[in-house]
C-alpha positions in Angstrom: 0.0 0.0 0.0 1.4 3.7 -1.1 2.4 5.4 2.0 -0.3 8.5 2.4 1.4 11.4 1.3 1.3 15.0 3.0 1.3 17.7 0.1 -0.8 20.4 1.2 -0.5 24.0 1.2 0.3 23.5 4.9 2.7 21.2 5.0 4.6 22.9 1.3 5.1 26.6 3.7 5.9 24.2 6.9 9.0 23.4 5.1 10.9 26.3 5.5 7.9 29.1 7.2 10.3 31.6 8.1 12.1 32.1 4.6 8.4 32.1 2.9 6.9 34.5 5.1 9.9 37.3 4.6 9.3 36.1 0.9 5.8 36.8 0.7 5.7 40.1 3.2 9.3 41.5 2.3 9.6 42.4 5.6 13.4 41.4 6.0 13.6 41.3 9.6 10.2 39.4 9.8 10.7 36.0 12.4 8.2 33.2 12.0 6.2 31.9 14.7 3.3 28.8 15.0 1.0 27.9 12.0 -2.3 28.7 13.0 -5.5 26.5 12.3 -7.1 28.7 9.9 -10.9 27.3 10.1 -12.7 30.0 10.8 -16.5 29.0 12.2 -17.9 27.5 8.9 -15.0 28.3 6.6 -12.5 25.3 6.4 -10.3 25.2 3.0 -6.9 23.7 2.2 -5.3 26.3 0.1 -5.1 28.5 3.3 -2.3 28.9 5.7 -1.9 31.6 9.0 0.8 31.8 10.3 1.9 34.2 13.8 5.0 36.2 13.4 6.8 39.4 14.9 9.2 41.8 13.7 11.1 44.8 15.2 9.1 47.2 13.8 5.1 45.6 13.8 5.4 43.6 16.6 3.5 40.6 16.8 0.8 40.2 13.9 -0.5 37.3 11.2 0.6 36.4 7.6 -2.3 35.1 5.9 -1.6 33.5 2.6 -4.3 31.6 0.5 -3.1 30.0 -2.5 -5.3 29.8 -5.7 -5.0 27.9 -8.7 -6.8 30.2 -11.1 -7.7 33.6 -9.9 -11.2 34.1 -9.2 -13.2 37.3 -9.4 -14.9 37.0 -5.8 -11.4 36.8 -4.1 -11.1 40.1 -3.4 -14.3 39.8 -1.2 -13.3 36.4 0.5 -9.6 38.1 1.0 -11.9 41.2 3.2 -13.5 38.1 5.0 -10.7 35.7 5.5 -8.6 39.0 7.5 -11.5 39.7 9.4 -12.1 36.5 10.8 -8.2 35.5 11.5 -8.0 39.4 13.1 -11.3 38.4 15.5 -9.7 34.9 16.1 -6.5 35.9 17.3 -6.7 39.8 18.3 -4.0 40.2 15.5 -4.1 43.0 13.0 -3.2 40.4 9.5 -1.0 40.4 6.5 -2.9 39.2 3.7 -1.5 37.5 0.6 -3.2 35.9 -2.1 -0.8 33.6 -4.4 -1.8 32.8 -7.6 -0.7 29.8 -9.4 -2.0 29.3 -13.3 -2.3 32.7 -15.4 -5.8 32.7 -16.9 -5.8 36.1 -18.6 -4.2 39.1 -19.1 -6.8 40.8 -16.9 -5.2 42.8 -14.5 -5.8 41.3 -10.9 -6.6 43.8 -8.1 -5.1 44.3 -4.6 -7.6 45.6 -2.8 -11.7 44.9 -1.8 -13.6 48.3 -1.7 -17.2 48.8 -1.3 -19.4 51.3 -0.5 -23.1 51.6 0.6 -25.5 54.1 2.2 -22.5 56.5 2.9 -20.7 53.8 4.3 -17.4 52.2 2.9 -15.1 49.1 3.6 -11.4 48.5 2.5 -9.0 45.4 2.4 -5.8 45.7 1.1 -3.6 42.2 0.6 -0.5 41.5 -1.4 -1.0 40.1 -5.0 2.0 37.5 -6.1 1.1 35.9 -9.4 3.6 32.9 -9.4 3.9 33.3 -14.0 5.9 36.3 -12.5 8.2 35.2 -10.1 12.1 34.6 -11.7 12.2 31.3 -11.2 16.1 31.9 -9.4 14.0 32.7 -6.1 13.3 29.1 -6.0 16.3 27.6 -6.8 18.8 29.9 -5.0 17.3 31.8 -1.7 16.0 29.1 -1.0 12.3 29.0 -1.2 11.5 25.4 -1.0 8.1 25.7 -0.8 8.1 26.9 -4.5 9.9 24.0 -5.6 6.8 22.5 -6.9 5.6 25.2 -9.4 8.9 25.7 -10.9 7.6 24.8 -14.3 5.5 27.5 -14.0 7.5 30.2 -12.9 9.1 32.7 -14.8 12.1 30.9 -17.0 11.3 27.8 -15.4 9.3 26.0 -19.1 12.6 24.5 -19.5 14.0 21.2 -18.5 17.8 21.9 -18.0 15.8 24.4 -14.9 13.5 21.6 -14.1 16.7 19.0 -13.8 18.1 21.6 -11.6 14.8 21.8 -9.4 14.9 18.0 -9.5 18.3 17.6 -8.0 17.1 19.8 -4.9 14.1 17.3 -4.7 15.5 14.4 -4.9 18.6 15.4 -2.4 15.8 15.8 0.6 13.8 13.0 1.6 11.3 15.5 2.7 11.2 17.2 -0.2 10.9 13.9 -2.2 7.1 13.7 -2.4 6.7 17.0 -4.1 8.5 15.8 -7.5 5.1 14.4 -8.6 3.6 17.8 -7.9 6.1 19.5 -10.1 5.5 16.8 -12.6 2.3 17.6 -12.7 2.4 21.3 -13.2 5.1 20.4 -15.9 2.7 19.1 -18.1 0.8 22.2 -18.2 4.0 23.6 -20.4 5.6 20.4 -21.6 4.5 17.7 -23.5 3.0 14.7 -20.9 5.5 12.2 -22.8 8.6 14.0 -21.8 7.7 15.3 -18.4 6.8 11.2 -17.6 10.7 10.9 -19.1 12.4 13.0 -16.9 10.1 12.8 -13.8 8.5 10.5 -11.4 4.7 9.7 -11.5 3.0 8.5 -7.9 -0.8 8.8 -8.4 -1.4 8.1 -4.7 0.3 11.1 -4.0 -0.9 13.2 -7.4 -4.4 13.0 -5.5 -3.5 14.2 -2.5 -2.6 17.0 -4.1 -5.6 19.6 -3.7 -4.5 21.5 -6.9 -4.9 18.3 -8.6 -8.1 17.4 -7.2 -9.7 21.1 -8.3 -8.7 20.5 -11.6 -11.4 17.6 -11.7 -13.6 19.0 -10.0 -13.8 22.0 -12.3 -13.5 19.3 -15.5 -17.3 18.0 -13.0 -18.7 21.3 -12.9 -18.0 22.4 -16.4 -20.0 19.2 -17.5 -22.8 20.0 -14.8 -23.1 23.7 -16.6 -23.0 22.2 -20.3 -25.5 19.6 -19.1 -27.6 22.5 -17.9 -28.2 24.2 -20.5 -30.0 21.2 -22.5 -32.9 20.6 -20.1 -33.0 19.8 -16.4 -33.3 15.9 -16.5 -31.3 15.1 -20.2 -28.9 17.9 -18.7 -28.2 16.6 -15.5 -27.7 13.2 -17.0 -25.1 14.7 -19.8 -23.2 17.0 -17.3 -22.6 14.2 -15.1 -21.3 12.3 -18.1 -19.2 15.6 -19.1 -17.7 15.8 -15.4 -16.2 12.4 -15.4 -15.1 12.1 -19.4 -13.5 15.6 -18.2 -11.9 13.8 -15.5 -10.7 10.7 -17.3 -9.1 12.7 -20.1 -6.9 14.4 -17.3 -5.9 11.4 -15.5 -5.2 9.8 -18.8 -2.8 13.0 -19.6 -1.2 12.9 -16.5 -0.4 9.4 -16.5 0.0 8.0 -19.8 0.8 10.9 -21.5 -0.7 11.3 -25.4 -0.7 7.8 -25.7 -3.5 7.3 -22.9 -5.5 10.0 -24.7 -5.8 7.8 -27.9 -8.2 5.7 -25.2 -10.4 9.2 -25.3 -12.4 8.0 -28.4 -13.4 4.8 -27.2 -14.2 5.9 -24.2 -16.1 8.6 -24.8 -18.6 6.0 -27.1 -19.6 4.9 -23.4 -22.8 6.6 -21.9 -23.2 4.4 -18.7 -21.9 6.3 -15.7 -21.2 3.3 -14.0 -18.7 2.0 -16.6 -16.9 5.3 -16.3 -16.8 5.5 -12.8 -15.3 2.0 -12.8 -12.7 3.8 -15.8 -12.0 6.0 -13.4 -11.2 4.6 -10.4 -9.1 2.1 -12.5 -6.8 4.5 -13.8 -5.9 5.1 -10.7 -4.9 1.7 -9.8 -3.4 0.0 -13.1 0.0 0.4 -14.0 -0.1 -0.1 -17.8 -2.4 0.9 -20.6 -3.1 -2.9 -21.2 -4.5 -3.4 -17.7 -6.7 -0.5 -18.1 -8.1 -1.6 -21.4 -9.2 -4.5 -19.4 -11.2 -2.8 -17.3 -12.7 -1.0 -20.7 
């Protein structure tokens, strides 16, 4: 049995807190403290880390970070709400940060929430750090460990001489072992799934630990569950489940078995029982070999 694996956001800044948190803040004389549980009342979400620190010059106070795999336009609001909750928590004014991971558009993302009503106004400001900006040296030389992962997806880091160099850091920690999967992953979002698979080791057990991972399916479900929609309620509902997990299926093929595991795509989109797909599913997981998977189909 895989040994569970422990690739959250919590655990990736855990790895070296204090060097992220002067990182993220720029606050050079910044010293970390305890990661905080961050479930505030009915809010509980991985991609969100609080950690206490103190410098010379604010004291003691929190640095909030949230991580996001595609920004989204309601963040600005949930960024007001997350610092308002961790400042009622812990009676600690709050650092916000919002990290974004995948560039979606060349819209320009805002730093602040600001709203006004009946003479009234509110204001958050947080730090913006979109991660297709950062040079990917940061990671390789301050060190940042924690950004070790997204190296494909840094700035300079499409390359695989860079990734071979991220690689070597990886494999020379145990701790840091796990996370080569992760950058794996992210690699094939700018390299072809063949060669990333050449060059890189593949561990599904830990891949869906990975929440990153796991919001990529579930937004390959919900886009079926929108397309199925809009053809009626009960043919739609029927067709977007069947859209969600073809969506899924065609990722984990990708991922996995590169190009050649996508050639399964046209048989296996032929199938409209939900059952047989789930079983697709869940078997993709498991087998090792495009053979044993064309068993299961």
């Amino acid at each position: 049995m895989a040994k569970a694996a422990d690739i959250s956001t919590k655990r990736l800044i855990s790895l070296a807190p204090e060097n992220w948190v002067k990182w993220v803040t720029k606050i050079p004389d910044i010293v970390c403290g305890e990661i905080l549980n961050s479930e505030f009342q009915w809010i509980s979400r991985e991609s969100d880390v609080l950690v206490r620190a103190t410098s010379p010059q604010y004291g003691e106070f929190l640095v909030l970070n949230e991580l996001q795999l595609r920004y989204k336009p309601e963040m600005p609001k949930r960024m007001r709400a997350y610092a308002a909750l961790a400042e009622e928590k812990y009676n600690l004014p709050t650092y916000p940060v919002l990290v974004n991971i995948l560039k979606e558009s060349d819209v320009e993302i805002p730093t602040s929430y600001e709203s006004q009503f009946a003479g009234l106004e509110a204001r958050q400001d947080y730090r913006v750090i979109n991660l297709w900006e950062v040079d990917v040296e940061i990671a390789l030389t301050q060190p940042v460990p924690s950004l070790l992962p997204f190296v494909p997806i840094l700035k300079g880091g499409a390359e695989e001489s860079i990734m071979q160099r991220a690689l070597q850091i990886l494999r020379a920690d145990e701790q840091l072992s796990q996370l080569e999967t992760v950058m794996a992953f992210f690699a094939t979002f700018v390299l072809d799934s063949a060669l990333v698979q050449q060059i890189m080791r593949w561990d599904m057990a830990i891949l869906r630990e990975s929440p990153w991972y796991q919001q990529i399916l579930r937004e390959g479900e919900e886009r079926g569950r929108r397309e199925g929609r809009q053809e009626g309620w009960q043919e739609g509902r029927q067709e977007g489940r069947l859209e969600g997990i073809l969506s899924g299926i065609e990722l984990a093929l990708e991922i996995k078995f590169g190009n050649e595991g996508l050639q399964l795509m046209s048989e296996i989109s032929q199938i409209a029982d939900l059952d047989r797909l789930k079983a697709i599913q869940q078997g993709i997981k498991s087998v090792n070999t495009l053979d044993e998977l064309r068993q299961i189909i």
